[in-house]
mmCIF file of the N, C-alpha and C atoms, coordinates in Angstrom:
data_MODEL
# 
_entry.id   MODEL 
# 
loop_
_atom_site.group_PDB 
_atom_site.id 
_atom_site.type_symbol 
_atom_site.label_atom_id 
_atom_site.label_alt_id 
_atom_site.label_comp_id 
_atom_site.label_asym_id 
_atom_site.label_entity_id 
_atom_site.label_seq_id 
_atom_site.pdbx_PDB_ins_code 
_atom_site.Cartn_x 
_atom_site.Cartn_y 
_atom_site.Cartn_z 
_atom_site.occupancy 
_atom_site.B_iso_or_equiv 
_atom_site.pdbx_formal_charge 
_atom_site.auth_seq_id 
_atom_site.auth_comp_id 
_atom_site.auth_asym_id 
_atom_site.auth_atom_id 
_atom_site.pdbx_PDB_model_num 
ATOM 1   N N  . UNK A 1 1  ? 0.850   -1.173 0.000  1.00 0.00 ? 1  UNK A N  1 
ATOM 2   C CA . UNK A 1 1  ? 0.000   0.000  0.000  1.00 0.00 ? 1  UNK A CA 1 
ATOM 3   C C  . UNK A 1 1  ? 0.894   1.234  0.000  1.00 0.00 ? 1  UNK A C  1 
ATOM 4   N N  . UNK A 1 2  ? 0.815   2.021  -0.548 1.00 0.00 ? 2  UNK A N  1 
ATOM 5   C CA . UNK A 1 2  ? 1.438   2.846  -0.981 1.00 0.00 ? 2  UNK A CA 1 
ATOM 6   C C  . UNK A 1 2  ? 0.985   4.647  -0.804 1.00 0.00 ? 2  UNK A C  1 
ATOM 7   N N  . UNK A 1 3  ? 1.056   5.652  -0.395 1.00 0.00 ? 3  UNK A N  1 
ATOM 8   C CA . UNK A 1 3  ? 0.074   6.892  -0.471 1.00 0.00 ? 3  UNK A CA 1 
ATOM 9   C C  . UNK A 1 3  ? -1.077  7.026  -1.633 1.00 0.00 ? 3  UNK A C  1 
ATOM 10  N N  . UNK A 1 4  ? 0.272   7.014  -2.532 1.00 0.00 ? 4  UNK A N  1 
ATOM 11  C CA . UNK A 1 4  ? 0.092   7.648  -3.934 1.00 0.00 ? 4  UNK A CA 1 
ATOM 12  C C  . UNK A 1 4  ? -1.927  6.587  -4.068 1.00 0.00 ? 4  UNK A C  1 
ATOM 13  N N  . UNK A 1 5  ? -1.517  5.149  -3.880 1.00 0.00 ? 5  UNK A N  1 
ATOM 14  C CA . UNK A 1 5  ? -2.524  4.559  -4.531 1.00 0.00 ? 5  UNK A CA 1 
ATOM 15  C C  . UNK A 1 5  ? -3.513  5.035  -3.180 1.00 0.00 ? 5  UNK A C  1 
ATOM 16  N N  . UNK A 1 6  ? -3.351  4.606  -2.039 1.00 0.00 ? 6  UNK A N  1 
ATOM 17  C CA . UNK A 1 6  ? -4.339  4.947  -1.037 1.00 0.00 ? 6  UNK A CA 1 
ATOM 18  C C  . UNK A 1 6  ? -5.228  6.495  -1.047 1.00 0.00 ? 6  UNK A C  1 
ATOM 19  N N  . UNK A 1 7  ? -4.666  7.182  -1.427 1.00 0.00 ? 7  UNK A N  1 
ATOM 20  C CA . UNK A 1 7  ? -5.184  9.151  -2.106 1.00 0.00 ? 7  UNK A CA 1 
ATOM 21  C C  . UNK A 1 7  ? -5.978  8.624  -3.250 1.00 0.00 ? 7  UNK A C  1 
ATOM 22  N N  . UNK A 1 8  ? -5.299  7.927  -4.091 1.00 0.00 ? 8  UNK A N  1 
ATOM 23  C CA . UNK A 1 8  ? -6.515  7.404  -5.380 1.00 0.00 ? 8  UNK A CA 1 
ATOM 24  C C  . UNK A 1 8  ? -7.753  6.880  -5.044 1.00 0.00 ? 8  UNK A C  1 
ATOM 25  N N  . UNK A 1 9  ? -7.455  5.922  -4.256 1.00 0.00 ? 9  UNK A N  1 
ATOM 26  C CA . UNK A 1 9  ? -8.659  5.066  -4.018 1.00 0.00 ? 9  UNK A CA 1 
ATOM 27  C C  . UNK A 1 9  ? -9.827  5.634  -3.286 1.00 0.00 ? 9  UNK A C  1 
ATOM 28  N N  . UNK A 1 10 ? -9.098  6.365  -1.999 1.00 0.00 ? 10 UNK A N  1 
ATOM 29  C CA . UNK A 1 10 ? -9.686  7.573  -1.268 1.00 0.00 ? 10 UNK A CA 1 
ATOM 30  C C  . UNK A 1 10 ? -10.855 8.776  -2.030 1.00 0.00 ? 10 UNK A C  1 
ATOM 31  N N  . UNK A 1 11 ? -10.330 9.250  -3.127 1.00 0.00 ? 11 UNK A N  1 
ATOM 32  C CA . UNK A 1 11 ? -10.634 10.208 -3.505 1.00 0.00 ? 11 UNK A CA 1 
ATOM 33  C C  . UNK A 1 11 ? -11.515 9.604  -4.360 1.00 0.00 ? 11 UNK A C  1 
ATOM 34  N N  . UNK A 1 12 ? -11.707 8.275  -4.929 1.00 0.00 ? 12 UNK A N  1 
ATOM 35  C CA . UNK A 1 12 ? -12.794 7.779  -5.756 1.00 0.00 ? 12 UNK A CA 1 
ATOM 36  C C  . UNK A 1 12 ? -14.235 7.428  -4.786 1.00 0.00 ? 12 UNK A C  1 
ATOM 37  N N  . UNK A 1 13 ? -13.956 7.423  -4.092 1.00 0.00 ? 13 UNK A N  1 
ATOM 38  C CA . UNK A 1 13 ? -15.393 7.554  -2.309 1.00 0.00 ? 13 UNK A CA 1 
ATOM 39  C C  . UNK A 1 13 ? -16.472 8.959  -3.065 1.00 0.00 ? 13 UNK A C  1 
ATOM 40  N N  . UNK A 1 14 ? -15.747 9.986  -3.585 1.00 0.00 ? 14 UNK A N  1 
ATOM 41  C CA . UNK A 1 14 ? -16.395 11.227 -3.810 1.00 0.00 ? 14 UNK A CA 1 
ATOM 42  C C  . UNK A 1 14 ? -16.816 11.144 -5.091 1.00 0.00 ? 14 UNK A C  1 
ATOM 43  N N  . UNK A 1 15 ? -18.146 11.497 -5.324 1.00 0.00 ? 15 UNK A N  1 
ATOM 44  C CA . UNK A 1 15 ? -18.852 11.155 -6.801 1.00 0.00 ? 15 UNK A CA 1 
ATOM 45  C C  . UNK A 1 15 ? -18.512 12.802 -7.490 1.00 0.00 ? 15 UNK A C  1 
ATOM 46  N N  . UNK A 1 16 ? -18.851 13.688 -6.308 1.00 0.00 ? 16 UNK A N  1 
ATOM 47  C CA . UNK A 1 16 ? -18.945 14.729 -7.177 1.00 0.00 ? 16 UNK A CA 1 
ATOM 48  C C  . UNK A 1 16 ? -17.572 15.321 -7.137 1.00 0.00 ? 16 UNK A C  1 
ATOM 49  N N  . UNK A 1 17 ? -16.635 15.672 -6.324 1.00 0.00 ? 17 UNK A N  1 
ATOM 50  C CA . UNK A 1 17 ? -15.436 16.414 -5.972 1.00 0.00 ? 17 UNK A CA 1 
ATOM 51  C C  . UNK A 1 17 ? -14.417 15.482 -6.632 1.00 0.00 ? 17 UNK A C  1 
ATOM 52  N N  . UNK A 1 18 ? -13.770 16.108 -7.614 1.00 0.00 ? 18 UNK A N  1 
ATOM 53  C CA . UNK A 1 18 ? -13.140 15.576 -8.751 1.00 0.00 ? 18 UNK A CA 1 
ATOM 54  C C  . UNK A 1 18 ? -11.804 15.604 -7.836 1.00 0.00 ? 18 UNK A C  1 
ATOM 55  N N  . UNK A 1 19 ? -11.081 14.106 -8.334 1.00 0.00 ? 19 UNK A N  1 
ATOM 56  C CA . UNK A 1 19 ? -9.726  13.622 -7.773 1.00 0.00 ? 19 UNK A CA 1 
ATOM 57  C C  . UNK A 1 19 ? -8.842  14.516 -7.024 1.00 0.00 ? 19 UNK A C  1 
ATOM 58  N N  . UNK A 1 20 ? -8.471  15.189 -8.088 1.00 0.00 ? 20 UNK A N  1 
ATOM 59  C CA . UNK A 1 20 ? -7.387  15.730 -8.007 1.00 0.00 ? 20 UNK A CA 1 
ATOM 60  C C  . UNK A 1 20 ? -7.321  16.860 -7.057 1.00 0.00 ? 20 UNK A C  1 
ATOM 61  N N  . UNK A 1 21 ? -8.581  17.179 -6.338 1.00 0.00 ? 21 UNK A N  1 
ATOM 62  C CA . UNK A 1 21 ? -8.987  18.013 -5.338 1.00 0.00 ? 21 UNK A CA 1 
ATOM 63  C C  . UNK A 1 21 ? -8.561  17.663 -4.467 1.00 0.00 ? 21 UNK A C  1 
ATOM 64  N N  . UNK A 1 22 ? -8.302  16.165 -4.135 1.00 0.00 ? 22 UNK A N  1 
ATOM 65  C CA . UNK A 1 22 ? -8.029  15.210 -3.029 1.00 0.00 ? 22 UNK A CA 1 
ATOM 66  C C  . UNK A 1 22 ? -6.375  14.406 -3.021 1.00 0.00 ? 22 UNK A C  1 
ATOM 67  N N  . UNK A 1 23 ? -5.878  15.760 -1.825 1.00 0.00 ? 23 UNK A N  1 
ATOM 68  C CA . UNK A 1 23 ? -3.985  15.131 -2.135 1.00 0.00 ? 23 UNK A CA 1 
ATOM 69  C C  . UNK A 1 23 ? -3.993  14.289 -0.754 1.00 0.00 ? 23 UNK A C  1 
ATOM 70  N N  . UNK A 1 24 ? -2.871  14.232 -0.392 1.00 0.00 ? 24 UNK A N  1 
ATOM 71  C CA . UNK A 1 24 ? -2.495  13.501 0.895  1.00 0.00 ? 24 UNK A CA 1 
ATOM 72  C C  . UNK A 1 24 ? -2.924  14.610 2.150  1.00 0.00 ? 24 UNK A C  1 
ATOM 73  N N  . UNK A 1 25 ? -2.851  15.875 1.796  1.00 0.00 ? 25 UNK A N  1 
ATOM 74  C CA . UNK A 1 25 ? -2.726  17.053 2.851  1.00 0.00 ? 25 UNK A CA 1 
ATOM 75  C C  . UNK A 1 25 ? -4.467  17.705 3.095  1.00 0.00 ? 25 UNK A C  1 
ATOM 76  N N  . UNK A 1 26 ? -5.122  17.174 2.341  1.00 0.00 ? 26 UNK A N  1 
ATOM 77  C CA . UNK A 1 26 ? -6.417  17.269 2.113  1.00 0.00 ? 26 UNK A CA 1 
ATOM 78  C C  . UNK A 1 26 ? -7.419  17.061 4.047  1.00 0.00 ? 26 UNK A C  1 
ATOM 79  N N  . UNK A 1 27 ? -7.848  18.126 4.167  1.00 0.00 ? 27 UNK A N  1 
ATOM 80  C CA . UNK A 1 27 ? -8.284  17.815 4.982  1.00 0.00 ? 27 UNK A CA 1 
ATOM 81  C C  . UNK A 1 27 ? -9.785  17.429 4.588  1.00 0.00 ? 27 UNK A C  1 
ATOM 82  N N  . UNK A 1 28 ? -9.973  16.183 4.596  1.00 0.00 ? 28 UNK A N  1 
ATOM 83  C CA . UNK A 1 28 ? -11.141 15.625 4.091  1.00 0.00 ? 28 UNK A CA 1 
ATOM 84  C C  . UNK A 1 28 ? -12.612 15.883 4.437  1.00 0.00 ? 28 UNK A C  1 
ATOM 85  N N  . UNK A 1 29 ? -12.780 16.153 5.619  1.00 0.00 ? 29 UNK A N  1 
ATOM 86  C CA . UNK A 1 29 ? -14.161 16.937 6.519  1.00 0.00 ? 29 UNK A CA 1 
ATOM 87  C C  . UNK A 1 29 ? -14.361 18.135 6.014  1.00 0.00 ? 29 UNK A C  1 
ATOM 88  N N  . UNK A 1 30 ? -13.706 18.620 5.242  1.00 0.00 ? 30 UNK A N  1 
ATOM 89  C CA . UNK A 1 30 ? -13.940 20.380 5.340  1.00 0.00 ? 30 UNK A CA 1 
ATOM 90  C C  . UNK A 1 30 ? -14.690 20.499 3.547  1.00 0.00 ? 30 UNK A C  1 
ATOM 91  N N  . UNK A 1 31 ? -14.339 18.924 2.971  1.00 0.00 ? 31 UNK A N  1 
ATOM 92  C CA . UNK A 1 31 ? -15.185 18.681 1.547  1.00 0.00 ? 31 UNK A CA 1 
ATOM 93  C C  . UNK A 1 31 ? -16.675 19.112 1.757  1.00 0.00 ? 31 UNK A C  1 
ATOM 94  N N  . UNK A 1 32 ? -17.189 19.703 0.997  1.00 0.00 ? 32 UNK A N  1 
ATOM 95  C CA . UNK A 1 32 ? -18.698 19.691 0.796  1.00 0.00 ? 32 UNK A CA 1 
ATOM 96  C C  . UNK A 1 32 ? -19.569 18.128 0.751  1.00 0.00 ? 32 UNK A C  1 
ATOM 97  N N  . UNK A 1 33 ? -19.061 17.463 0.016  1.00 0.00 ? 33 UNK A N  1 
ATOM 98  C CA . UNK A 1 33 ? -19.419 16.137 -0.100 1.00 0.00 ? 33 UNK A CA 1 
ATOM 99  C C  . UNK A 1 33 ? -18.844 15.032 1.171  1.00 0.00 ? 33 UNK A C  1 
ATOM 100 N N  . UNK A 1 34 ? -18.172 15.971 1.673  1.00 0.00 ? 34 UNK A N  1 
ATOM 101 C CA . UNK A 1 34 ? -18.260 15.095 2.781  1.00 0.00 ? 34 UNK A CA 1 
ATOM 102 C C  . UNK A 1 34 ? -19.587 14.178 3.668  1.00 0.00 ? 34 UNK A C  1 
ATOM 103 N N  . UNK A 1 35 ? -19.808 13.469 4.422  1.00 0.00 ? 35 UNK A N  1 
ATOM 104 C CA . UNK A 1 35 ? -21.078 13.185 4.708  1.00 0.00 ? 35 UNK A CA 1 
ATOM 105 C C  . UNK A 1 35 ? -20.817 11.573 5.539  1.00 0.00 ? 35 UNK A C  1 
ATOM 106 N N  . UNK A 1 36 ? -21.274 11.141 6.645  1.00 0.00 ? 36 UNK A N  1 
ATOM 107 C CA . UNK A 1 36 ? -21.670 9.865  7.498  1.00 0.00 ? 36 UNK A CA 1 
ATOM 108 C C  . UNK A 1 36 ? -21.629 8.572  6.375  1.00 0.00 ? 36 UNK A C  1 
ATOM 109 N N  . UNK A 1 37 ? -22.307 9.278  4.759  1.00 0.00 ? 37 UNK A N  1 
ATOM 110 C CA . UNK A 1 37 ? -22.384 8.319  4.035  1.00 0.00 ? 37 UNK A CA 1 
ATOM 111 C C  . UNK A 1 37 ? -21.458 7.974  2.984  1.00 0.00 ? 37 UNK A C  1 
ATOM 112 N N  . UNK A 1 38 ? -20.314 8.693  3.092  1.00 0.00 ? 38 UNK A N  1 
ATOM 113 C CA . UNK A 1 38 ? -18.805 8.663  2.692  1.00 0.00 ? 38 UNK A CA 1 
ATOM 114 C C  . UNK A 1 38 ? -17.962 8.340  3.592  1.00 0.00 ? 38 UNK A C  1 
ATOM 115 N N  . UNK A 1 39 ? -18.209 8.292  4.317  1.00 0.00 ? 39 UNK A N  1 
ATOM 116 C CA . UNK A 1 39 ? -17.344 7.803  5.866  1.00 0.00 ? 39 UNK A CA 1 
ATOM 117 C C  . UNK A 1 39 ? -17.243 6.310  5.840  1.00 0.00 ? 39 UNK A C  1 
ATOM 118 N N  . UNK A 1 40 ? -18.533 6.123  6.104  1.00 0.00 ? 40 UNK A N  1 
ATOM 119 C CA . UNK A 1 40 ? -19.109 4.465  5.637  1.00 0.00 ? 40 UNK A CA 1 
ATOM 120 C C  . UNK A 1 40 ? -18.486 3.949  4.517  1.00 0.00 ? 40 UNK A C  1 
ATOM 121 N N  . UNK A 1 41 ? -18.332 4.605  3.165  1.00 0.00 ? 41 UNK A N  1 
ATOM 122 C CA . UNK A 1 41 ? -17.230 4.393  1.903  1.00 0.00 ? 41 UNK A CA 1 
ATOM 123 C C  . UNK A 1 41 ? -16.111 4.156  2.233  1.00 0.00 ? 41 UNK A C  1 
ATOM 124 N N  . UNK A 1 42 ? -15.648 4.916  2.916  1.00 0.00 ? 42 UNK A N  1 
ATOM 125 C CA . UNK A 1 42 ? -14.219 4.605  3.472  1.00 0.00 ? 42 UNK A CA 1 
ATOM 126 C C  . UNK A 1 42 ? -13.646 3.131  4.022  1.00 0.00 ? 42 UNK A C  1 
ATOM 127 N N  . UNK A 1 43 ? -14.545 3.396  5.114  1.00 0.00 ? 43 UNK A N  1 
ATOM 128 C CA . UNK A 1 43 ? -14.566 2.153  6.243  1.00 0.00 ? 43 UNK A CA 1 
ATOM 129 C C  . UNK A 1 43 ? -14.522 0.931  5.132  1.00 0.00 ? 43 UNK A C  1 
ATOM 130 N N  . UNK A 1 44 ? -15.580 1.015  4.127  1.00 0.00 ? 44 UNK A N  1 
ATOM 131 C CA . UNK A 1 44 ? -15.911 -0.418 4.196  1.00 0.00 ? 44 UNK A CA 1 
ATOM 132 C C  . UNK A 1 44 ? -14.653 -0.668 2.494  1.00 0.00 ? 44 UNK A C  1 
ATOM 133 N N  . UNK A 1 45 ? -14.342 0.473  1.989  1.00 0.00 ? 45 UNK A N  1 
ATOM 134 C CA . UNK A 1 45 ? -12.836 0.751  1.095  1.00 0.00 ? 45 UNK A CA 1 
ATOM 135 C C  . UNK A 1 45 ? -11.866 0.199  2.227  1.00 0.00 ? 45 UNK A C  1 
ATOM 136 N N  . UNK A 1 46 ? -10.837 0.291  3.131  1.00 0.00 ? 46 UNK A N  1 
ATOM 137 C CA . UNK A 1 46 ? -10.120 -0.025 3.678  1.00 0.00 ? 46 UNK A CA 1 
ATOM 138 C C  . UNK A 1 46 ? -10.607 -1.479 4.519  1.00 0.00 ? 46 UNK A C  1 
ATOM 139 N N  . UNK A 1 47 ? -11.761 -1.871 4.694  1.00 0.00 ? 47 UNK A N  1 
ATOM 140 C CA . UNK A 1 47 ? -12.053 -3.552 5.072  1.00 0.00 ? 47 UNK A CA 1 
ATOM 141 C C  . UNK A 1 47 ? -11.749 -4.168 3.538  1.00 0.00 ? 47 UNK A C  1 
ATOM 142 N N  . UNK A 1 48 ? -12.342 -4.013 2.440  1.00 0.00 ? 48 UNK A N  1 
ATOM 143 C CA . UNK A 1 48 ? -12.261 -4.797 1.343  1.00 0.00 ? 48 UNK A CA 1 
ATOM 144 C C  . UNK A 1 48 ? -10.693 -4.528 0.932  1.00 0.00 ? 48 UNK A C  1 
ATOM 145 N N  . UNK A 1 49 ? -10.346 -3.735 0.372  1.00 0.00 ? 49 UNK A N  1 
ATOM 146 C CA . UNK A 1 49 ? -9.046  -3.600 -0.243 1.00 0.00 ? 49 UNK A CA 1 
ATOM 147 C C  . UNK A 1 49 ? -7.526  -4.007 0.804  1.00 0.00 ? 49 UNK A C  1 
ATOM 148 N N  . UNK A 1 50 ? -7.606  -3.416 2.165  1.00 0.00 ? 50 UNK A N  1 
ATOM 149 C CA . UNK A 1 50 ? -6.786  -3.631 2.839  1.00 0.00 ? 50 UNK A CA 1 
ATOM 150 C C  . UNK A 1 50 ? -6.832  -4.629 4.400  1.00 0.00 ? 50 UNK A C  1 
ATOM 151 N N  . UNK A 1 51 ? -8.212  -5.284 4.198  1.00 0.00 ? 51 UNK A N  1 
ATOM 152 C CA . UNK A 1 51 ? -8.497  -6.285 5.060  1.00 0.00 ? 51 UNK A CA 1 
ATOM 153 C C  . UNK A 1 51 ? -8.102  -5.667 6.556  1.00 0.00 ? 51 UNK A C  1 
ATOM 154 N N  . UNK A 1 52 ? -8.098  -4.167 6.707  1.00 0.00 ? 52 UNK A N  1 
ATOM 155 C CA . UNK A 1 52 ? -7.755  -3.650 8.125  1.00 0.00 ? 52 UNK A CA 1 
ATOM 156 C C  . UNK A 1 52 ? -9.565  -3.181 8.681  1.00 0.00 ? 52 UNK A C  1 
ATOM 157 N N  . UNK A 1 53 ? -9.354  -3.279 10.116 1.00 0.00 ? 53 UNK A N  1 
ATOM 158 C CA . UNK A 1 53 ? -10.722 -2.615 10.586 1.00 0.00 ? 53 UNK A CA 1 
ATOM 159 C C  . UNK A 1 53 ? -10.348 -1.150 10.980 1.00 0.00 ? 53 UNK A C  1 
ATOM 160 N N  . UNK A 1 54 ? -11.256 -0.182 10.831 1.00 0.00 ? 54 UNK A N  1 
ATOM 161 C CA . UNK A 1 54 ? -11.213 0.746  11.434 1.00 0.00 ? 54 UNK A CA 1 
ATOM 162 C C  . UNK A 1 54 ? -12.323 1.908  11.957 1.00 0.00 ? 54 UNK A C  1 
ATOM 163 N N  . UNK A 1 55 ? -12.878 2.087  12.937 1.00 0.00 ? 55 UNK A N  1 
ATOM 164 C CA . UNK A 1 55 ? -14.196 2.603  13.175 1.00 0.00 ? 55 UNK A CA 1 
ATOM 165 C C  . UNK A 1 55 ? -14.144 4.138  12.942 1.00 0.00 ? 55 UNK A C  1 
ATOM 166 N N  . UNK A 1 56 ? -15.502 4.436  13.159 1.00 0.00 ? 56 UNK A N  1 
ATOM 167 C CA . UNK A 1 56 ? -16.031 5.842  12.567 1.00 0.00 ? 56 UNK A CA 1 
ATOM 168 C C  . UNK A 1 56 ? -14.905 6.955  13.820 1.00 0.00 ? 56 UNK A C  1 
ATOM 169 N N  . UNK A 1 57 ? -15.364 6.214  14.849 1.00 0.00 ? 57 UNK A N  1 
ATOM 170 C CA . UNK A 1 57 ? -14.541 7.216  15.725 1.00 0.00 ? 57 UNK A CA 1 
ATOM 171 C C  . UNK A 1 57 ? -12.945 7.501  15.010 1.00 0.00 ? 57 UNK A C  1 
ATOM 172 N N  . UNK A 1 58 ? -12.416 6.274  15.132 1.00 0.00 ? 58 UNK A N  1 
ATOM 173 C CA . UNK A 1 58 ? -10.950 6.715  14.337 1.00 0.00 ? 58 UNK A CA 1 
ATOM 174 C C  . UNK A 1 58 ? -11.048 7.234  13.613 1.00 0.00 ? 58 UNK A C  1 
ATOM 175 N N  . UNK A 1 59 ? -12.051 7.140  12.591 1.00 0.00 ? 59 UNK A N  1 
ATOM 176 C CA . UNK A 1 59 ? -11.762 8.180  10.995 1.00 0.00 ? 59 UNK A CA 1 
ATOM 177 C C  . UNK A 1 59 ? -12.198 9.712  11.330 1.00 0.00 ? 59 UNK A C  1 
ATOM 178 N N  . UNK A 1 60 ? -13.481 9.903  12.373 1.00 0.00 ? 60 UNK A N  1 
ATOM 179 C CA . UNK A 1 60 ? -13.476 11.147 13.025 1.00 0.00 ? 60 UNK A CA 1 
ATOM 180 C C  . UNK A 1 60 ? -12.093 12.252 13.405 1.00 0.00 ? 60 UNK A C  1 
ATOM 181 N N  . UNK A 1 61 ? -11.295 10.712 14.078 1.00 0.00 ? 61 UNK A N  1 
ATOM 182 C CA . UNK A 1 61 ? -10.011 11.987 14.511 1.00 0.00 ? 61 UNK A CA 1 
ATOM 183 C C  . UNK A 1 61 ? -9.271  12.269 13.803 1.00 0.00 ? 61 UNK A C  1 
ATOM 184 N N  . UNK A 1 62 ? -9.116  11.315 12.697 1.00 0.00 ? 62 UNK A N  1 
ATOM 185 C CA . UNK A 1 62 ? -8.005  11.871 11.585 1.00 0.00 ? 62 UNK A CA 1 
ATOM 186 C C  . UNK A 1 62 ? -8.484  13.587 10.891 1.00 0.00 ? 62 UNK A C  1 
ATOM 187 N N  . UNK A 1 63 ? -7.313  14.078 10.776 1.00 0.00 ? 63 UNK A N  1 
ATOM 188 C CA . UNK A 1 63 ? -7.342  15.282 10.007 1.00 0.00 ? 63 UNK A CA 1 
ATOM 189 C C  . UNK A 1 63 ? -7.422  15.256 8.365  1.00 0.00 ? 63 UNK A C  1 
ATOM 190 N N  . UNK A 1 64 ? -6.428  14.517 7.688  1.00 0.00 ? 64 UNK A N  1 
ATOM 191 C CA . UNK A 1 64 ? -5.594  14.617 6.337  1.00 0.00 ? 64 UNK A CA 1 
ATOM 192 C C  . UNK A 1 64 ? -5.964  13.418 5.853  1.00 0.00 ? 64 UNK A C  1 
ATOM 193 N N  . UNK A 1 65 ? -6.026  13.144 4.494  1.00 0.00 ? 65 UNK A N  1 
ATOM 194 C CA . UNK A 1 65 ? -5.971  11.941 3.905  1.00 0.00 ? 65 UNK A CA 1 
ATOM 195 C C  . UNK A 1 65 ? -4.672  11.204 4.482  1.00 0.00 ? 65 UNK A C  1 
ATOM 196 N N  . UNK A 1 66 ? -3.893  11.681 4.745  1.00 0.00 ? 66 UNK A N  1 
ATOM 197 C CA . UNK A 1 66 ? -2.483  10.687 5.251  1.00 0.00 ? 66 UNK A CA 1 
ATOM 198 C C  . UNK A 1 66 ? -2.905  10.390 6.143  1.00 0.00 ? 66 UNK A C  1 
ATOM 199 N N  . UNK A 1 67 ? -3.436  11.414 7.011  1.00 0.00 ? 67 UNK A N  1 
ATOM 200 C CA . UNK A 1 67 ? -3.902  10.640 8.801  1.00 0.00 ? 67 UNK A CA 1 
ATOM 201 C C  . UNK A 1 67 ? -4.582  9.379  8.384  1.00 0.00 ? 67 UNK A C  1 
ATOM 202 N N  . UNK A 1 68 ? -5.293  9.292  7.668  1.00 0.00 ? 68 UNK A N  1 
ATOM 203 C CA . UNK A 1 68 ? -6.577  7.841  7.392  1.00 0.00 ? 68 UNK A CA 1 
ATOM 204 C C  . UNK A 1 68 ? -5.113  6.762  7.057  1.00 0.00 ? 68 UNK A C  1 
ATOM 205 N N  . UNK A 1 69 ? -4.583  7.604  5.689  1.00 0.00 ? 69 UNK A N  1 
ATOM 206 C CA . UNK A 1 69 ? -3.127  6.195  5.427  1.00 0.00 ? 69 UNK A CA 1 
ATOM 207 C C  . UNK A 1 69 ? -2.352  5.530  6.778  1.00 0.00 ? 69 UNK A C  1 
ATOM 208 N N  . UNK A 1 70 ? -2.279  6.527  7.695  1.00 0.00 ? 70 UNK A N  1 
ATOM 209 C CA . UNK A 1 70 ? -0.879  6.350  8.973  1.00 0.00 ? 70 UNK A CA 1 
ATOM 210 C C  . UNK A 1 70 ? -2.116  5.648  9.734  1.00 0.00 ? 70 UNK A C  1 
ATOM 211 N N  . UNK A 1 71 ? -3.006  5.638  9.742  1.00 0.00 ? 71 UNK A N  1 
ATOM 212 C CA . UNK A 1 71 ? -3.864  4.775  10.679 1.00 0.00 ? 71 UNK A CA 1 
ATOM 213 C C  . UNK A 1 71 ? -4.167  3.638  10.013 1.00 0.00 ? 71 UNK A C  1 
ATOM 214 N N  . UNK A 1 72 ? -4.560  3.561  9.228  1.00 0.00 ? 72 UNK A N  1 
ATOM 215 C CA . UNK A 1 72 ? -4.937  2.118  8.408  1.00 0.00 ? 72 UNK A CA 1 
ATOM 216 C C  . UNK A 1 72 ? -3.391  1.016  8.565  1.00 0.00 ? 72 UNK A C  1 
ATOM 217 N N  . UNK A 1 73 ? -2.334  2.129  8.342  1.00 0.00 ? 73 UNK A N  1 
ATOM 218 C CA . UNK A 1 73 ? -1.009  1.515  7.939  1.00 0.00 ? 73 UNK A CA 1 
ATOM 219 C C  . UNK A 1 73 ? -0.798  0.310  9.303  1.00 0.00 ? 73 UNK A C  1 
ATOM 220 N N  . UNK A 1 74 ? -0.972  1.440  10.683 1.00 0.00 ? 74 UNK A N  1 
ATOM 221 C CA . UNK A 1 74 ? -0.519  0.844  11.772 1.00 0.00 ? 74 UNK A CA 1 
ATOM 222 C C  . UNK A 1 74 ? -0.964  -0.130 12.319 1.00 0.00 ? 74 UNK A C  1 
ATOM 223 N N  . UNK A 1 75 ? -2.194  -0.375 11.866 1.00 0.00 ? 75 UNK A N  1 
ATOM 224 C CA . UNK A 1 75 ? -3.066  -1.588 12.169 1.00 0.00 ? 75 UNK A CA 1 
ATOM 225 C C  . UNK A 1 75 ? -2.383  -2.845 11.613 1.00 0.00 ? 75 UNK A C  1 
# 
């Protein structure tokens, strides 16, 4: 797993907010499209692809798309 691909995969969660909007430094909450029901995208993106668990609370505290990478990673 890698940033580069984890920011990709990340940023495909968002239907409307086009990629490239979405870097590593991205603070992801502050998206318009943000939403409980992209969160859930996430979660269940990092169970399928990276077989890690991680709950809403954790993804709450992260700041940055990297914060989500450095947490998923450490698991």
């Amino acid at each position: 797993m890698t940033l580069e691909d984890f920011v990709t995969q990340f940023a495909d969660q968002f239907d409307d907010t086009d990629a490239s909007e979405i870097t590593a430094s991205t603070e992801f909450h502050l998206l318009d499209e943000w939403s409980s029901l992209t969160g859930m995208g996430v979660i269940a993106l990092i169970k399928t692809e990276y077989g890690k668990t991680i709950t809403g609370k954790e993804l709450r505290e992260c700041e940055t798309v990297e914060d989500v990478y450095n947490l998923v990673a450490s698991k």
